[in-house]
C-alpha positions as CSV (number, residue, x, y, z in Angstrom):
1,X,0.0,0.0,0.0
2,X,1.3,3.4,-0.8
3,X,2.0,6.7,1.0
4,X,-1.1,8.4,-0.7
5,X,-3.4,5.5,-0.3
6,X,-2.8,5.3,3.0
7,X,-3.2,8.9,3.5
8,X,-6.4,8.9,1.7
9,X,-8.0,6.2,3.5
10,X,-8.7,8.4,6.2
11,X,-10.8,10.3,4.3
12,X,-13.2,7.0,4.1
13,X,-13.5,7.1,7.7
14,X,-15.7,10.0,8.0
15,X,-19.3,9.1,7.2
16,X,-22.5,9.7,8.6
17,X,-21.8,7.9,12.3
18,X,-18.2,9.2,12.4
19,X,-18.2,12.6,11.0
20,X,-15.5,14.1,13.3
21,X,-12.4,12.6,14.1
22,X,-8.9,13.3,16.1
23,X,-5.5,12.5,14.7
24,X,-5.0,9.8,17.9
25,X,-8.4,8.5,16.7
26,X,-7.1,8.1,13.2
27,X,-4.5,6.6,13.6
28,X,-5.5,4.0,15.9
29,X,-8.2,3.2,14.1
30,X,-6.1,2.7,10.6
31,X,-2.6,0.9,12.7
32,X,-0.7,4.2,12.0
33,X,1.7,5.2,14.1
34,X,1.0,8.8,15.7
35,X,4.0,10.6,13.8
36,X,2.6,9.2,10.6
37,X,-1.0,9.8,12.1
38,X,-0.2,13.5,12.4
39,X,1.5,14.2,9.3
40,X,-1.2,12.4,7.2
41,X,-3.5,14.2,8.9
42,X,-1.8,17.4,8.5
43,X,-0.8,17.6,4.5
44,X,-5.0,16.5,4.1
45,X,-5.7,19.9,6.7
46,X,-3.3,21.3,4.0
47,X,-4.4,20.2,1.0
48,X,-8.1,21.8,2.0
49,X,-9.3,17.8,2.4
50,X,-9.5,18.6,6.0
51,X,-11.1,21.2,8.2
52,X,-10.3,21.8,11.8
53,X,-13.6,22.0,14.3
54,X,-12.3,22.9,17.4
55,X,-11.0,20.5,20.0
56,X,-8.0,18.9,18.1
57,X,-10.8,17.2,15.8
58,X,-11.1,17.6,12.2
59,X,-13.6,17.6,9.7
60,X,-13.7,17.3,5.9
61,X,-13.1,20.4,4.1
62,X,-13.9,22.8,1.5
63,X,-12.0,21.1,-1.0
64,X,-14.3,18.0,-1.5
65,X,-17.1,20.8,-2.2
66,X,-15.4,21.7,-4.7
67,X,-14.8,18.6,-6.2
68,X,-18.1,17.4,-6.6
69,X,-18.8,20.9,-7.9
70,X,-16.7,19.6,-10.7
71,X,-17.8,16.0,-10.7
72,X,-21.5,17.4,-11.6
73,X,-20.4,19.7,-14.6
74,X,-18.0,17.1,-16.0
75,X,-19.0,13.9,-15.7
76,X,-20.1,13.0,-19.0
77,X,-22.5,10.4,-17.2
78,X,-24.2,12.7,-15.1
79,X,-24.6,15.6,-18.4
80,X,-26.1,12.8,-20.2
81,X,-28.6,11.5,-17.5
82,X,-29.7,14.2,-15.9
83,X,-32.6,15.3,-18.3
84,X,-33.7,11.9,-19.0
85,X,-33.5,11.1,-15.6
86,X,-35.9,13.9,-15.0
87,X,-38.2,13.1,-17.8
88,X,-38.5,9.7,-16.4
89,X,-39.7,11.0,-12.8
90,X,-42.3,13.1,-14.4
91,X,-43.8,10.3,-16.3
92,X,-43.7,7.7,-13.7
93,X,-43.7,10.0,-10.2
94,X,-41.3,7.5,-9.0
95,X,-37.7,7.9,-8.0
96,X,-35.1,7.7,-11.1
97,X,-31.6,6.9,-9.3
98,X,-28.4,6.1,-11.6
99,X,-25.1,4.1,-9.9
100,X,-21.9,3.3,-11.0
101,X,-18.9,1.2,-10.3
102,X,-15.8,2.6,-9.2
103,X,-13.5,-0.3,-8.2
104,X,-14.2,-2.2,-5.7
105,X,-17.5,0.5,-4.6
106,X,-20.5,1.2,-6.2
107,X,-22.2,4.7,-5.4
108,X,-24.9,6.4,-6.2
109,X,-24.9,9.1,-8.1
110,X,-27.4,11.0,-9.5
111,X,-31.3,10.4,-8.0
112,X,-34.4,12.4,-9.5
113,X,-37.4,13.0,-7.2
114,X,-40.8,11.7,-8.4
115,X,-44.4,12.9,-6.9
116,X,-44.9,9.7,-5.3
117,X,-42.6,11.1,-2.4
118,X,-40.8,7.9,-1.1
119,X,-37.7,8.6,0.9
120,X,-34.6,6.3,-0.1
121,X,-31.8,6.3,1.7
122,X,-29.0,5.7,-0.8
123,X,-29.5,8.8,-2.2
124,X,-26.6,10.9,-4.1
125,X,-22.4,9.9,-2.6
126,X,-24.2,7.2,-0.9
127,X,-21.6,4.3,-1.3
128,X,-24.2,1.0,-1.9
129,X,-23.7,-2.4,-0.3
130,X,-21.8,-4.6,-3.1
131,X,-24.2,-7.5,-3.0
132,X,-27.4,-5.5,-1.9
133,X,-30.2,-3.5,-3.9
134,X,-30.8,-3.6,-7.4
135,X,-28.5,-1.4,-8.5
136,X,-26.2,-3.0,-7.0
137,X,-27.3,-6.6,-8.6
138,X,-27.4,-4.8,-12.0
139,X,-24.0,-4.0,-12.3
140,X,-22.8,-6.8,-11.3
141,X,-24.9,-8.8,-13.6
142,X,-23.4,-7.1,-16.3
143,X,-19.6,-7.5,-15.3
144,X,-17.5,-9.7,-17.4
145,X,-17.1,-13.2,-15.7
146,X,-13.5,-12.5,-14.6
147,X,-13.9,-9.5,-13.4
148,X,-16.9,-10.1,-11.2
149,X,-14.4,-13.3,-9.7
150,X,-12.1,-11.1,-8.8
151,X,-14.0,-8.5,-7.3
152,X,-15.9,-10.9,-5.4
153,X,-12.4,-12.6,-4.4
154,X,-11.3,-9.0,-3.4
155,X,-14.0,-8.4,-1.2
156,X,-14.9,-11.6,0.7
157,X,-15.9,-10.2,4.0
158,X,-18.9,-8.2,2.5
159,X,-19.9,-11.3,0.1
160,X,-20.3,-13.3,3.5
161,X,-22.4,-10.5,4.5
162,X,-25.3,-11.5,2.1
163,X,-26.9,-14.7,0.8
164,X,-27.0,-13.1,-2.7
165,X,-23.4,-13.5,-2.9
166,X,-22.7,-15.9,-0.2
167,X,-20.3,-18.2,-2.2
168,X,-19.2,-17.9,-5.4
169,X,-21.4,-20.1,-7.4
170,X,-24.4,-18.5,-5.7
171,X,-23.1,-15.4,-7.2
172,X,-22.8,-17.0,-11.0
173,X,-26.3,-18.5,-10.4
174,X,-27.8,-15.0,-9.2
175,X,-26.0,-13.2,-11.7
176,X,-27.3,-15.6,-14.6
177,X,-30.8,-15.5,-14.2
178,X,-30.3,-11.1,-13.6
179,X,-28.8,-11.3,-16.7
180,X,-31.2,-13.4,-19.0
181,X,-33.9,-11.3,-17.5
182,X,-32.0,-8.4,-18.3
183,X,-33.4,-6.4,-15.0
184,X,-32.8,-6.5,-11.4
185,X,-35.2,-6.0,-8.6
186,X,-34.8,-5.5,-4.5
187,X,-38.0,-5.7,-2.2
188,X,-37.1,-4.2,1.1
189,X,-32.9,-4.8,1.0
190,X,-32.2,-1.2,1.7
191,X,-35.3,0.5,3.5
192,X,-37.9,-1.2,4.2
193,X,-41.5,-0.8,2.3
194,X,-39.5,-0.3,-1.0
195,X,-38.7,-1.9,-3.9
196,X,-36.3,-1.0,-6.4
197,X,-35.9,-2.3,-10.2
198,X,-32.8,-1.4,-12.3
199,X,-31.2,-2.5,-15.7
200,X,-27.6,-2.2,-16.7
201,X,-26.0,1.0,-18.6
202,X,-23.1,-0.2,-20.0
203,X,-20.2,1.2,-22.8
204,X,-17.7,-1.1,-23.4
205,X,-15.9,1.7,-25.8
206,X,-15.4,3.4,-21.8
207,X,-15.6,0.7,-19.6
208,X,-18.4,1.8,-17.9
209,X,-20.2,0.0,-15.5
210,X,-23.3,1.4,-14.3
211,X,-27.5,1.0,-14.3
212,X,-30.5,3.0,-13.6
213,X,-33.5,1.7,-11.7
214,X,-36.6,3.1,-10.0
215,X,-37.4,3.4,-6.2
216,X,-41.8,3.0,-5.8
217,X,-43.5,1.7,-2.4
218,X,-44.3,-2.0,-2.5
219,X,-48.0,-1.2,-3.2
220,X,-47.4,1.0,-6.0
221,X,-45.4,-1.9,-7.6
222,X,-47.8,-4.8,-6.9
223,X,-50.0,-2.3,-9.0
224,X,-47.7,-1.6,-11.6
225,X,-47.1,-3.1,-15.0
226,X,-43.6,-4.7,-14.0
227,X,-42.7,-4.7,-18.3
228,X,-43.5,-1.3,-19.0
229,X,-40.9,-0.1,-15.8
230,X,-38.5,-2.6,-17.8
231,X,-39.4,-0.7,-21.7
232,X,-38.8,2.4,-19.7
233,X,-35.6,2.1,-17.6
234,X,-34.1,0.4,-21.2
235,X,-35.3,3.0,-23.1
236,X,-33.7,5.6,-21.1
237,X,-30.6,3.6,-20.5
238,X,-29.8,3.5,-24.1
239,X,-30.7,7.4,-24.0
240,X,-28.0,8.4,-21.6
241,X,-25.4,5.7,-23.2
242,X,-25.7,6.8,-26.7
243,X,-25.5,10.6,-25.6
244,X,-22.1,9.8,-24.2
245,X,-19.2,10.8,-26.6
246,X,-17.0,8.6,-28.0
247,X,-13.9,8.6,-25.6
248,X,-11.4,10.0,-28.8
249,X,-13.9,13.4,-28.3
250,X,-14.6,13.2,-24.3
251,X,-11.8,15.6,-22.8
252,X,-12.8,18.2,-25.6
253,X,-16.6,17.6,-24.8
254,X,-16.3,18.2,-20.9
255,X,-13.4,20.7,-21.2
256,X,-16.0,23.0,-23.8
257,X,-19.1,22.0,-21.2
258,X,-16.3,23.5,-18.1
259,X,-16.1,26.4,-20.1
260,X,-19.2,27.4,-21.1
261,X,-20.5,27.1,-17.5
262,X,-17.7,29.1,-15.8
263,X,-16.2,28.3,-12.1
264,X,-19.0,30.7,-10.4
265,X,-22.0,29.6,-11.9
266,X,-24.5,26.6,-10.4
267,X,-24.9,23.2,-11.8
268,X,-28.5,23.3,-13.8
């Protein structure tokens, strides 16, 4: 493991139930020593990754603002799935989230609001469980057989976690029958009285891994017409992937979007 990735990992640490931590706590917590402890902690403080609150604690910083400021005017994925993402809301009134798979995590990241008000958590930065929700199931469904081996070699401990990926021919069977289906669905896996259904978006031309799905109440989908969600999420999916440019034209494409916007002006 490197210098920076061990620096970095300390930025994981701070989520929703540890949002504030000390130096001492950091580096007992990752098996650094306390001189290495403090200096990490100091060139993140820095680097604006860090933000002290008082007390010898520290917070994250200004900086990470920043960079999902950037992330949402130049991903090329989020620019191409934010307004069919929004059409889709309207004409269902359910949630339209989008995930995507950045080595070993999958996060969420875009969700549009629909009128029928549910309240997911894995909204937006959320980080998903691996082997949990449809997203989730989507993606990997869609991963080339050796990759999904070794990711599910690579993460073992959160396979175990889940009967969905329990072993790894569980994981081949599950994946199979997400795959000849072509969509995914979740009843209750990540907040209860919601289901979730999700297809793959895919570009091999950028190795992209990611799928889009809807988030109704239980009710509402015992009520709905399961193959018209399906028509719809496929539809869409194709929508965003063809929008994307060709990867010989990306940089150009995002560096004119960067442009256009300017560094003061608000994400539309």
């Amino acid at each position: 493991m490197t210098s920076l990735t061990r620096m970095l990992a300390i930025i994981d640490l701070f989520d929703e139930g540890a949002s504030i931590w000390t130096a001492e706590a950091i580096a007992a917590r990752l098996g650094y020593s306390l001189p290495t402890g403090y200096r990490y902690v100091r060139e993140l403080h820095e680097a604006g990754l860090l933000r002290r609150a008082g007390g010898g604690t520290y917070i994250l910083g200004p900086r990470v603002i920043e960079l999902d400021y950037r992330i949402r005017v130049g991903d090329p994925l989020l620019i191409a799935g934010q307004r069919v993402m929004r059409t889709l809301a309207d004409q269902t009134g359910c949630d339209v989230v989008m995930g995507s798979l950045y080595g070993e995590r999958i996060v969420t990241i875009h969700q549009e609001h629909g009128a029928e008000g549910v309240s997911a958590s894995y909204g937006r930065g959320r980080r998903m469980p691996l082997y949990r929700g449809m997203l989730s199931k989507a993606i990997l469904a869609a991963l080339p057989r050796a990759q999904l081996r070794k990711l599910h070699q690579s993460t073992g401990e959160e396979a175990q976690a889940g009967s969905f990926a329990h072993n790894w021919d569980g994981l081949l069977t599950e994946t199979r029958q997400i795959r000849k289906a072509g969509y995914s669905i979740s009843q209750g896996e990540l907040d209860p009285g919601l289901t979730g259904i999700a297809v793959p978006l895919t570009r091999e031309d950028q190795r992209l891994a990611a799928a889009l799905g809807f988030v109704l109440t239980h009710r509402r989908f015992a009520t709905s017409d399961r193959d018209r969600l399906v028509e719809l999420l496929r539809g869409a999916a194709a929508d965003i992937a063809g929008a994307l440019s060709p990867p010989s034209r990306l940089a150009a494409t995002v560096a004119t979007s960067s442009n256009r916007l300017g560094p003061t002006r608000a994400p539309g």
